[in-house]
Each structure stands twice: as structure tokens, then as C-alpha cells.
C-alpha positions in Angstrom: 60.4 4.9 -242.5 58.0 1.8 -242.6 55.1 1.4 -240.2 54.7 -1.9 -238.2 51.1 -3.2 -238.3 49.5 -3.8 -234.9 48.3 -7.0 -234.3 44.6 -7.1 -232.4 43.1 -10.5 -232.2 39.4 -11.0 -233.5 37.0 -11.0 -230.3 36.6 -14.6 -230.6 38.1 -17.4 -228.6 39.3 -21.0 -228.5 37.2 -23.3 -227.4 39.0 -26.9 -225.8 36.8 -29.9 -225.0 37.3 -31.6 -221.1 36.0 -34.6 -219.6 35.5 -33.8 -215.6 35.0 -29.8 -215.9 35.1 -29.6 -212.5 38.2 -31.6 -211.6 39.9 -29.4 -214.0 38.6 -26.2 -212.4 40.2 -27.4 -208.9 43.4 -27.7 -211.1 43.6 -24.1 -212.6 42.4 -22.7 -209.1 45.2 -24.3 -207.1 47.8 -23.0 -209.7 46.0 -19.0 -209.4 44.2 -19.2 -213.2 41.2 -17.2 -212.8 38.3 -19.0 -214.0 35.7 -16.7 -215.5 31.7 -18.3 -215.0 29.8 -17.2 -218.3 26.2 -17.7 -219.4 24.7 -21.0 -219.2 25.2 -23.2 -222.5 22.4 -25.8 -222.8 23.8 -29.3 -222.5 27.0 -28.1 -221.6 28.9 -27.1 -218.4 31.8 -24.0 -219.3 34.1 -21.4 -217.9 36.9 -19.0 -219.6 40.6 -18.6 -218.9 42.8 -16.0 -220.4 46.3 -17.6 -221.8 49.2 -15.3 -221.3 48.4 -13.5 -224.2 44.8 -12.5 -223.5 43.2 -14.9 -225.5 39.9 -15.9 -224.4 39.6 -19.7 -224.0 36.9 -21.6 -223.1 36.7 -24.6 -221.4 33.6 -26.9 -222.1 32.2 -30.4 -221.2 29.2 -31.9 -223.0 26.5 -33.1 -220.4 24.5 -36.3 -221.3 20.9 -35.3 -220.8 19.8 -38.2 -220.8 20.7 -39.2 -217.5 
């Protein structure tokens, strides 16, 4: 009888680049995706979402320092 590997996914996740984090938060809350804070990234604003599959995925916009 042959054995079926198990698939588990590496710890790591997939990051996807946003313009308006916040706007975009509002979105995901009003359809019931948790949004998960993390640590704070310098220069950058972030939160995670599971997919339906449990992978990790995090959500980032780039702040201009500068001002």
C-alpha cells in the first residue's frame, strides 16, 4: 500500500503590497476577515490575514518618511 505525503507549508508567508492600508482594513473588517496587528516594521504600516487555507499573508504599505 503506498503512503501519501502530507503537505505542511513552510512557516513563512506572502507578503502583498497596498496603497491606503487603512481603507483596505475597513474593507476586510466589514466582510468578517480578522486582521491580525503584528510588530511594528520601520517605514511601513502592516497587518496579517489568514487565506482559507491558513496561509499567513501580510498586508503592507510603505510610508514616506519624509513627510
Amino acid at each position: 500500500m503506498a503512503s501519501r505525503k502530507i503537505f505542511n507549508p513552510p512557516a513563512k508567508h506572502i507578503p502583498f503590497l497596498v496603497q491606503n492600508l487603512a481603507v483596505f482594513c475597513k474593507h476586510l473588517a466589514k466582510k468578517g476577515i480578522a486582521v491580525i496587528e503584528d510588530e511594528p516594521l520601520p517605514g511601513a504600516n502592516r497587518f496579517y490575514v489568514h487565506d482559507l487555507f491558513g496561509n499567513r499573508l501580510e498586508i503592507v504599505e510603505w510610508i514616506d518618511e519624509q513627510g
